[in-house]
C-alpha positions as CSV (number, residue, x, y, z in Angstrom):
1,X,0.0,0.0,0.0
2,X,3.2,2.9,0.5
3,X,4.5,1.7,-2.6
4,X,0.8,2.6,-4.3
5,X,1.0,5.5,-2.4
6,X,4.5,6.2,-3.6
7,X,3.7,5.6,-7.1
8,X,0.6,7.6,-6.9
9,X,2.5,10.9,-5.7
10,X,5.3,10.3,-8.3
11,X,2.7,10.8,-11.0
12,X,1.2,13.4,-9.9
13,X,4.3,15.2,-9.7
14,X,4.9,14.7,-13.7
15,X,3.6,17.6,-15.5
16,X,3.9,17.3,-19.4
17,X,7.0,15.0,-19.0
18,X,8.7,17.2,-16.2
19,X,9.0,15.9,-13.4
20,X,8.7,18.1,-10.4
21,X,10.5,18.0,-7.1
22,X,13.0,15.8,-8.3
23,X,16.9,16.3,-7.9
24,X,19.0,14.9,-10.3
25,X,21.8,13.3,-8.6
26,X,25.4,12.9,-11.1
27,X,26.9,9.3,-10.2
28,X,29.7,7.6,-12.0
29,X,29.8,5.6,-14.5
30,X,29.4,2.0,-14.1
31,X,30.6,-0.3,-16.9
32,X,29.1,-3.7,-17.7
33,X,32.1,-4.7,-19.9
34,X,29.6,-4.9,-23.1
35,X,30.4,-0.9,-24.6
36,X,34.5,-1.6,-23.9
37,X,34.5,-4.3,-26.1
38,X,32.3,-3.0,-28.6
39,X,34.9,0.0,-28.8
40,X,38.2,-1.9,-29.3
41,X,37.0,-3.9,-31.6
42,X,36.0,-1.0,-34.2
43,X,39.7,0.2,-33.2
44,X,42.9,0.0,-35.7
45,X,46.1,-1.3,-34.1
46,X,49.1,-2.6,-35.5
47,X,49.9,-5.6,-36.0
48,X,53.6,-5.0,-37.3
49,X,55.9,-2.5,-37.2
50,X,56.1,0.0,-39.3
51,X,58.6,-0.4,-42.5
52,X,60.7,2.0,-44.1
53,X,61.3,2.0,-48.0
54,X,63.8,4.5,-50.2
55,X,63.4,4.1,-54.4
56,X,66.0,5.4,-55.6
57,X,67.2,5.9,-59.7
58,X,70.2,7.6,-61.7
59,X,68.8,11.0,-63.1
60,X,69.9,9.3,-67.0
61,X,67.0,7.2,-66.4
62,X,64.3,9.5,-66.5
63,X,64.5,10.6,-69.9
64,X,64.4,14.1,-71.8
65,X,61.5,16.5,-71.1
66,X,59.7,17.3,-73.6
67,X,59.8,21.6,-73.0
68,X,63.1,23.6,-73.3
69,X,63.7,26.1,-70.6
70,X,65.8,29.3,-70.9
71,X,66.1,32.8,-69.9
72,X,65.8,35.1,-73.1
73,X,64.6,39.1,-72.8
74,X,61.4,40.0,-73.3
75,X,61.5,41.5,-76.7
76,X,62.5,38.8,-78.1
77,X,59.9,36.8,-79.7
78,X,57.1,39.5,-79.6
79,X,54.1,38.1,-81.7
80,X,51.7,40.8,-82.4
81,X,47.9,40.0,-82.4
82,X,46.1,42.3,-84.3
83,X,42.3,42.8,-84.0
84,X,39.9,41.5,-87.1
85,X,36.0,41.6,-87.5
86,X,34.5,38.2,-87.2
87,X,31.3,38.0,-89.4
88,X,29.7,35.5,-87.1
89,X,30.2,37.0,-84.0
90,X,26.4,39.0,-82.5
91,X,26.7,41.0,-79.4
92,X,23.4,42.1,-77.9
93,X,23.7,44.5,-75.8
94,X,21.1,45.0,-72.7
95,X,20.9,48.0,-70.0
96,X,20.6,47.1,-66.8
97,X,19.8,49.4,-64.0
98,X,21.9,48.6,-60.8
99,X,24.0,48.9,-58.3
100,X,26.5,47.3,-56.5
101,X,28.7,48.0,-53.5
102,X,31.9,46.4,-52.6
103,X,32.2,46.9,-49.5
104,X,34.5,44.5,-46.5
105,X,32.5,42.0,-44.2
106,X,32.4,43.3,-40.9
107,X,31.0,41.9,-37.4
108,X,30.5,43.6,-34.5
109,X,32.4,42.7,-31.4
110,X,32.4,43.7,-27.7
111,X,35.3,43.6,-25.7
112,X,36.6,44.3,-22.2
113,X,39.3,47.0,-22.2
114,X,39.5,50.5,-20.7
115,X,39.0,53.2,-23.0
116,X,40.2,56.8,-22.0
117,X,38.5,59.6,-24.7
118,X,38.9,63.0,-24.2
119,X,36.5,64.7,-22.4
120,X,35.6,67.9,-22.0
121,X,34.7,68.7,-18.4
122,X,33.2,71.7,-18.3
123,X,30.2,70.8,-20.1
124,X,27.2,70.8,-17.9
125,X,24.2,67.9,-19.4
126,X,22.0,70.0,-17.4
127,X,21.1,73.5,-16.9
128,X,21.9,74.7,-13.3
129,X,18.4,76.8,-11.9
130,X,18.0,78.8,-9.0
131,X,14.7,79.4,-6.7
132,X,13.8,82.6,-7.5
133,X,14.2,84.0,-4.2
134,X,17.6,83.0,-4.2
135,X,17.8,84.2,-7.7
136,X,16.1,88.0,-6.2
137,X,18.7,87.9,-3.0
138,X,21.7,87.4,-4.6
139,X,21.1,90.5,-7.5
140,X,19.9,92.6,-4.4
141,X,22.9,92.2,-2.7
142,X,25.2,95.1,-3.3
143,X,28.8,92.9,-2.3
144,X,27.9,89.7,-4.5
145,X,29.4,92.2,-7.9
146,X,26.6,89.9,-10.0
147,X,24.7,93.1,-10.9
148,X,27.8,95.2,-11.8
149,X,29.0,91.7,-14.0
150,X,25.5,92.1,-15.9
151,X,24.9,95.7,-16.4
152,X,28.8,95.7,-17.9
153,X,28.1,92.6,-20.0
């Protein structure tokens, strides 16, 4: 009857082929002996060792080749190929309105490195603002020289 009971719990658990509250334990392998012998015997060995041949024959025996080799300048020998109209030849000629770019594969990358730009630090992102009673004390002040810097400006 606990086995029933067991069994009972266990399918409930599986959801859609999951099964749930489950921990999946890693063991090591265990080998029956059957997959070891399968493997060595799809394995090559040798059975011998290895032998080591040289062929070797006199240079008279391998006969004359059949193109002469020299160094000669390059005017010599100039054959001049001069264009003629060939009755049979037909070239149609179509326009084609495209275009094409060559332009060099690229892929974009991200990295991990420091980069140091220049930067310019007195650039603000923000504009500063002031209260405007703040703003009204400090240009009533006589000491603060703000009203004297605007008038001259």
């Amino acid at each position: 009857a606990a086995a029933e009971a067991e069994a009972a719990a266990v399918e409930a658990d599986v959801v859609e082929g999951e099964v749930q509250g489950l921990e999946i334990v890693a063991r090591p392998w265990t080998s029956d002996g059957a997959a070891e012998q399968d493997i060595a015997g799809h394995a090559v060995s040798r059975q011998r060792d290895l032998l080591r041949v040289s062929v070797t024959r006199p240079r008279s025996e391998y006969g004359t080749a059949p193109a002469k080799l020299a160094d000669r300048d390059a005017h010599d020998g100039f054959l001049e190929c001069r264009p003629f109209k060939d009755p049979n030849f037909e070239l149609r000629r179509r326009e084609r309105d495209a275009g094409t770019q060559a332009v060099a594969a690229t892929e974009e990358a991200r990295v991990q490195t420091s980069w140091f730009r220049p930067l310019n630090k007195a650039v603000q992102a923000e504009p500063q603002s002031m209260p405007p009673r703040d703003r009204a004390t400090l240009l009533s002040e006589p000491d603060s020289g703000i009203s004297d810097f605007l008038t001259a400006v």
